[in-house]
ROKOL-497755 format. One line per field, with one value per residue (C-alpha): residue number from 1; residue in three letters; x, y, z negated. Coordinates in pm, 1 decimal. Example, Ala and Ser with C-alpha at 12.3 -4.5 7.8 and 13.67 -1.06 7.14 Angstrom:
# residues 2
i [1	2]
aa [Ala	Ser]
px [1230.0	1367.0]
py [-450.0	-106.0]
pz [-780.0	-714.0]
END
This chain:
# residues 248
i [1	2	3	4	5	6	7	8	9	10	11	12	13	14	15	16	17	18	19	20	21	22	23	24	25	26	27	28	29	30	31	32	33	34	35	36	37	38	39	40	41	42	43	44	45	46	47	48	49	50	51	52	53	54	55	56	57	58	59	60	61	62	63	64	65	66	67	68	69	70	71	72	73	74	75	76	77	78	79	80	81	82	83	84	85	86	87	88	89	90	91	92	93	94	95	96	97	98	99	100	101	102	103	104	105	106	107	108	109	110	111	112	113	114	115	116	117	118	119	120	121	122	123	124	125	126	127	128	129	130	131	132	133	134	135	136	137	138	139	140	141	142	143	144	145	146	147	148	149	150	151	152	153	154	155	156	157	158	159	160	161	162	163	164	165	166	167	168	169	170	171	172	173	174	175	176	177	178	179	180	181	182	183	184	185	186	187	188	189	190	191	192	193	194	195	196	197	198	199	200	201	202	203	204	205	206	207	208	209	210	211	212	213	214	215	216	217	218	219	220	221	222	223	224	225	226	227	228	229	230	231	232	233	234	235	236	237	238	239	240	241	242	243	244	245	246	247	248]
aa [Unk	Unk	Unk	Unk	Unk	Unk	Unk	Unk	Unk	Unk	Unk	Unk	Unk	Unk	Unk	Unk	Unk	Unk	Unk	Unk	Unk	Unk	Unk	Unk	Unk	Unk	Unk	Unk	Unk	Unk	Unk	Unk	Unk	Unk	Unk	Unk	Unk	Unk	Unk	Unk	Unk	Unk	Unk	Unk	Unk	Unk	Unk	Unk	Unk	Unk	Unk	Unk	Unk	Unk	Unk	Unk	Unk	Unk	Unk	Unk	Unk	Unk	Unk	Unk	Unk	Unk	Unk	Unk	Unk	Unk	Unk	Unk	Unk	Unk	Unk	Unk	Unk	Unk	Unk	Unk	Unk	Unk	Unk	Unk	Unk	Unk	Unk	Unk	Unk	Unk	Unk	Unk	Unk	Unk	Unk	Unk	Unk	Unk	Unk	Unk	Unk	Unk	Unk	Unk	Unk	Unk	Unk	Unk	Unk	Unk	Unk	Unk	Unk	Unk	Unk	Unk	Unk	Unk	Unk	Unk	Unk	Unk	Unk	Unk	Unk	Unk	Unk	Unk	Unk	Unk	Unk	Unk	Unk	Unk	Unk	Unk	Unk	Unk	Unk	Unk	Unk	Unk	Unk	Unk	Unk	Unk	Unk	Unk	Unk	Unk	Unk	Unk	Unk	Unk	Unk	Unk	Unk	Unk	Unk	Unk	Unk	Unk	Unk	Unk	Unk	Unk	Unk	Unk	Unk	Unk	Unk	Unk	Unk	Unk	Unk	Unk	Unk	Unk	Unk	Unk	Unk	Unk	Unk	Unk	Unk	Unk	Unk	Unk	Unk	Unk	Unk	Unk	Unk	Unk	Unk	Unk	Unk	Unk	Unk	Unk	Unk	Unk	Unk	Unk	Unk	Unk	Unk	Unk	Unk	Unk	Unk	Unk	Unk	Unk	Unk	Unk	Unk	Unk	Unk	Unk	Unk	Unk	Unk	Unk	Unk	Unk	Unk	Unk	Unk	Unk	Unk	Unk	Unk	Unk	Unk	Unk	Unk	Unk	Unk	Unk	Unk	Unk	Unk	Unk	Unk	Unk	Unk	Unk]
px [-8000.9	-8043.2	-8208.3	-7923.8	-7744.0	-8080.4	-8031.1	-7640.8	-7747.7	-8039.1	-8028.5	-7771.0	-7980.4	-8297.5	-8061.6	-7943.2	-8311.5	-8435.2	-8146.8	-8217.7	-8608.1	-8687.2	-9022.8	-8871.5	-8541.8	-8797.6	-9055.2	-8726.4	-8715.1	-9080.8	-9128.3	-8800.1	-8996.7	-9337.9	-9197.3	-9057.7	-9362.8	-9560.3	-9333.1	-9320.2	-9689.1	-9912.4	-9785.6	-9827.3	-10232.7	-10281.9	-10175.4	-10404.0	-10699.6	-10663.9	-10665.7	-10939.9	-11209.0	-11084.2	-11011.5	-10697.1	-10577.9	-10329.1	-10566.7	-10586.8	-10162.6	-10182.5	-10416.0	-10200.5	-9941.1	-10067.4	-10167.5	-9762.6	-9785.2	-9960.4	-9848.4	-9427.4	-9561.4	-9730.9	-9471.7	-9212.2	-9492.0	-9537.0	-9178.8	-9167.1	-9440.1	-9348.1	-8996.1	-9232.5	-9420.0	-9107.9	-8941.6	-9267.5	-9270.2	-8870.2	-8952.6	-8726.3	-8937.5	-8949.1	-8601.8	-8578.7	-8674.1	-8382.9	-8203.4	-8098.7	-8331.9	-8701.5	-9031.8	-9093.5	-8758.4	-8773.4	-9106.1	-8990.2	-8717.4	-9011.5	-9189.2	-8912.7	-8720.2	-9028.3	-9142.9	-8778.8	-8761.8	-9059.3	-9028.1	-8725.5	-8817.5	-9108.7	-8889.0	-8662.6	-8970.9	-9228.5	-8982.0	-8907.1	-9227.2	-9222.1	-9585.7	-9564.4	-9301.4	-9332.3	-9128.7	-8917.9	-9125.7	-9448.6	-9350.4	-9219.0	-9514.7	-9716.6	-9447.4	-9420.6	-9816.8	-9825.5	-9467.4	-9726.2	-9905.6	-9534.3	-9562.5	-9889.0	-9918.2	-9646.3	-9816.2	-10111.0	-10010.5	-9811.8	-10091.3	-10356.3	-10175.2	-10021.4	-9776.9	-9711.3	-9923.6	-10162.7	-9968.7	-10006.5	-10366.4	-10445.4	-10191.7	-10460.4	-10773.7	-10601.9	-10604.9	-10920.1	-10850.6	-10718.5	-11072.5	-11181.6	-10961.8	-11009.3	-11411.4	-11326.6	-11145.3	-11490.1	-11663.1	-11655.2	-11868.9	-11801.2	-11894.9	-11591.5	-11402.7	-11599.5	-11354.4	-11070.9	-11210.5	-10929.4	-10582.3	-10450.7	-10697.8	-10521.3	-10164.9	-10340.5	-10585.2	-10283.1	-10128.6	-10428.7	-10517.6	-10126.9	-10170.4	-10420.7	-10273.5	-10523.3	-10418.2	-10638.8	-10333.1	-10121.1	-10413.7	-10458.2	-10071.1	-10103.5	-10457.8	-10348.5	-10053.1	-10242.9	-10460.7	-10241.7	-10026.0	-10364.4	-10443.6	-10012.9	-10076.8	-10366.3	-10176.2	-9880.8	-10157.1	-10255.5	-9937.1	-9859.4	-10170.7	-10081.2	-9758.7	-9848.6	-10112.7	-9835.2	-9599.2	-9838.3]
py [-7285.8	-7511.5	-7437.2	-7358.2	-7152.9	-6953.6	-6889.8	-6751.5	-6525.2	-6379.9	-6435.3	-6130.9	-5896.6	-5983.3	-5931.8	-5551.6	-5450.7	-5517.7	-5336.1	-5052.5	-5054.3	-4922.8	-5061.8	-5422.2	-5377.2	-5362.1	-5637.4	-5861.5	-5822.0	-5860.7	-6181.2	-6161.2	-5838.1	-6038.7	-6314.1	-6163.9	-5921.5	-6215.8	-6366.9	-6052.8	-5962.7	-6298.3	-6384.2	-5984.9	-6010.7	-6361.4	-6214.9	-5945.3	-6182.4	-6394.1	-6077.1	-5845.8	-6114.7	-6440.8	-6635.5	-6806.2	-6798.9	-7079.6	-7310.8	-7136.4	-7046.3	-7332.7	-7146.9	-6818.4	-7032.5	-7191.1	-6834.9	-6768.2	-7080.4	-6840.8	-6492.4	-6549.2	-6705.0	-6417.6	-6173.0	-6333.1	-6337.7	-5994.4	-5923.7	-6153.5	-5958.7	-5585.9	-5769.0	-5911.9	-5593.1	-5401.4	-5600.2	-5617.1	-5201.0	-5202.2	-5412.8	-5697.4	-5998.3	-5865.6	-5902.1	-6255.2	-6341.8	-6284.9	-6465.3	-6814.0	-6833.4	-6864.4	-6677.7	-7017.5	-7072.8	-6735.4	-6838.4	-7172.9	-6953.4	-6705.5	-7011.8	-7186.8	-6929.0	-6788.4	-7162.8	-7256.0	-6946.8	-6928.6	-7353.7	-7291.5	-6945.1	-7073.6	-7364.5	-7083.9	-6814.3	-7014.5	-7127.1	-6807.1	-6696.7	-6943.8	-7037.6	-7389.5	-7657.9	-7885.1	-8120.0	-8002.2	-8263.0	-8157.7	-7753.4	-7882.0	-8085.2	-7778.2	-7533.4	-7747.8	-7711.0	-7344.6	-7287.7	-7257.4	-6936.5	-6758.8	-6786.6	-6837.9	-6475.5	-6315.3	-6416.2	-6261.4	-5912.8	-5943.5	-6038.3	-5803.9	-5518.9	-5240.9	-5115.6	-5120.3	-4860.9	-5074.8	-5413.8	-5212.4	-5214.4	-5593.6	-5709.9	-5508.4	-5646.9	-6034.3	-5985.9	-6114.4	-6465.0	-6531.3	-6498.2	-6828.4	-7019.7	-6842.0	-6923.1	-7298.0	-7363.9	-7289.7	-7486.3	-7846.3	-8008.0	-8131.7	-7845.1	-7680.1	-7887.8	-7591.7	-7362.8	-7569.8	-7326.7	-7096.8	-7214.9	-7075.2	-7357.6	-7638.2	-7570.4	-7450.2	-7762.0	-7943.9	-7808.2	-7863.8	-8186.7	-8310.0	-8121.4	-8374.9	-8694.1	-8724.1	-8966.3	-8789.1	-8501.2	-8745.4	-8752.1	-8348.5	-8237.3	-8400.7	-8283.2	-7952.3	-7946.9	-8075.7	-7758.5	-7551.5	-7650.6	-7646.4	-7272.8	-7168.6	-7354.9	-7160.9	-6814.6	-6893.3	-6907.2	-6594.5	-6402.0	-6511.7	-6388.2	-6011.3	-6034.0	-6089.0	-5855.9	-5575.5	-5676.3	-5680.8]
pz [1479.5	1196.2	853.8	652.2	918.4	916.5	541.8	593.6	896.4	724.3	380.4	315.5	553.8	338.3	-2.4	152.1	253.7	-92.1	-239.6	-14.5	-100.5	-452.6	-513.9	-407.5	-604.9	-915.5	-835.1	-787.5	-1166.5	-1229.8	-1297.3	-1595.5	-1752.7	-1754.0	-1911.4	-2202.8	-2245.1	-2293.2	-2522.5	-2728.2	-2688.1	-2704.6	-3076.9	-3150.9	-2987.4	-3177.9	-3498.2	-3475.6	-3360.4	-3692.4	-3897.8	-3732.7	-3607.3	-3742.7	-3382.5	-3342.6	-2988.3	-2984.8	-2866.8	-2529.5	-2493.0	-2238.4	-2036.7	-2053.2	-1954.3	-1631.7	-1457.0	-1453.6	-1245.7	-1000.9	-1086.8	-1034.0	-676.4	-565.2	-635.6	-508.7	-225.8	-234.4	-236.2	119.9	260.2	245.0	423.8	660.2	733.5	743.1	1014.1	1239.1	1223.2	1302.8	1595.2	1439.8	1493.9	1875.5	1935.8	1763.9	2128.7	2271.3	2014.6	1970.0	1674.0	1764.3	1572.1	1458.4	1329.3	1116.6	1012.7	861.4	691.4	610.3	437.8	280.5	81.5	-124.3	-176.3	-325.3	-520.2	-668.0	-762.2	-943.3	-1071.2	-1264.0	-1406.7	-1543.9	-1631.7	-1826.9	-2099.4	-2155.3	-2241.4	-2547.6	-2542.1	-2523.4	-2542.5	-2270.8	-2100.1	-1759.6	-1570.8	-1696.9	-1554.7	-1260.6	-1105.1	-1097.5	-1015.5	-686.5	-656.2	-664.0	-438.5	-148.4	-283.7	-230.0	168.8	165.7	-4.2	205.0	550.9	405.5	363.5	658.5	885.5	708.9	661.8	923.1	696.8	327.9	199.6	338.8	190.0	-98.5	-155.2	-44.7	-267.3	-555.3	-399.0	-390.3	-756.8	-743.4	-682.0	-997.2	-1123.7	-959.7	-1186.0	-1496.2	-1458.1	-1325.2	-1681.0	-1882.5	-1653.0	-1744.9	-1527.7	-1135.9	-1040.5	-1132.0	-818.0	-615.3	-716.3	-503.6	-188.8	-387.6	-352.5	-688.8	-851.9	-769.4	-940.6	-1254.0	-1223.7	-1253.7	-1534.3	-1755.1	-1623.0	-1753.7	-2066.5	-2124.5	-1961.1	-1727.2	-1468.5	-1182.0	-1233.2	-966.9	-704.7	-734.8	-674.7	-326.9	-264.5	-335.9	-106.3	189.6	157.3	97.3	406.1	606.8	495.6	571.6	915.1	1004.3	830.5	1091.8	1349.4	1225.4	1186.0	1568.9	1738.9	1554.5	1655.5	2010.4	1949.6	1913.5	2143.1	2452.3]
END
């Protein structure tokens, strides 16, 4: 069974179980509501900076900017996940063996789809917010960098966690890797390439590397893919041995 004939058999099933699920019917809609709170909010916080304490916070919009590059990922991730997690506990990905589509087949689905929509959800997103005009090719460079984090995220949660409660509260602690980044931007010497152990670097590396036209932006995107496909390789390794795990 063939990509695309993956996406018509399960695309609609994966469209009714989010329907069906209220907490996913909402973060479908998450990344819309954060975009316009930030449009709405951002001016709003820099006005009241320039009044109260005298700091203008235009300066760092761009860096506001490039963590959407790694938030609309990782809920689309999110949303992937708790699907993930809820078709290991209804035995689902067990009787994909006895199907003409393979595990592997449903996991290149299962890695595809979030990487596609979260690409050309971040084209559409990040505009929105307003904070800085920039050039379709500039948004779309590091919108390809960061499509990883959306599988990369959902095979996470699903290989982690035993049900979604559980999802629940290692989506919260992987909060915590968006710190990395925010630290690498204030540091500006090499050390800062340390902080490329954490995927979510790279695509906001990017970003602020072609904010600046600096050519070494073109020798990053493809960097950061190759780990990134390294760390969903070893995920898919991952998700397989738990799934064998439960099925024995």
């Amino acid at each position: 069974m063939n990509l695309i004939r993956t996406y018509r058999a399960l695309g609609p099933i994966d469209l009714k179980n989010i329907r069906r699920d209220a907490m996913l019917s909402w973060m479908v809609f998450a990344p819309l509501l954060l975009a316009f709170i930030l449009r709405l909010l951002v001016p709003l916080l820099n006005d009241m900076a320039l009044v109260r304490f005298n700091f203008d916070l235009k300066p760092y919009y761009g860096v506001i900017a490039s963590f959407l590059f790694l938030i609309l990922p990782v809920l689309i991730g999110m949303v992937m996940g708790f699907l993930l997690l809820d078709q290991r506990d209804d035995q689902t990905l067990l009787a994909l063996q006895v199907t003409p589509l393979s595990l592997n087949g449903y996991l290149l689905y299962r890695i595809s789809l979030p990487m596609l929509l979260s690409f050309v959800m971040t084209l559409i997103m990040i505009p929105l917010t307003a904070l800085q005009e920039q050039p379709l090719w500039l948004l779309a460079l590091p919108a390809l960098c960061a499509a990883p984090l959306a599988p990369m995220s959902a095979l996470f949660y699903a290989s982690l966690a035993q049900n979604k409660v559980q999802g629940f509260a290692v989506m919260k602690a992987s909060g915590a890797l968006f710190i990395p980044p925010l630290i690498a931007y204030f540091v500006q010497s090499n050390w800062q390439w340390l902080f490329g152990l954490v995927p979510a670097y790279w695509p906001v590396k990017l970003y602020w590397l072609l904010q600046n036209g600096d050519p070494a932006a073109f020798w990053v995107l493809p960097l950061g893919l190759l780990y990134q496909a390294g760390l969903i390789y070893l995920l898919v390794g991952w998700f397989n041995r738990v799934m064998h795990t439960a099925s024995v």
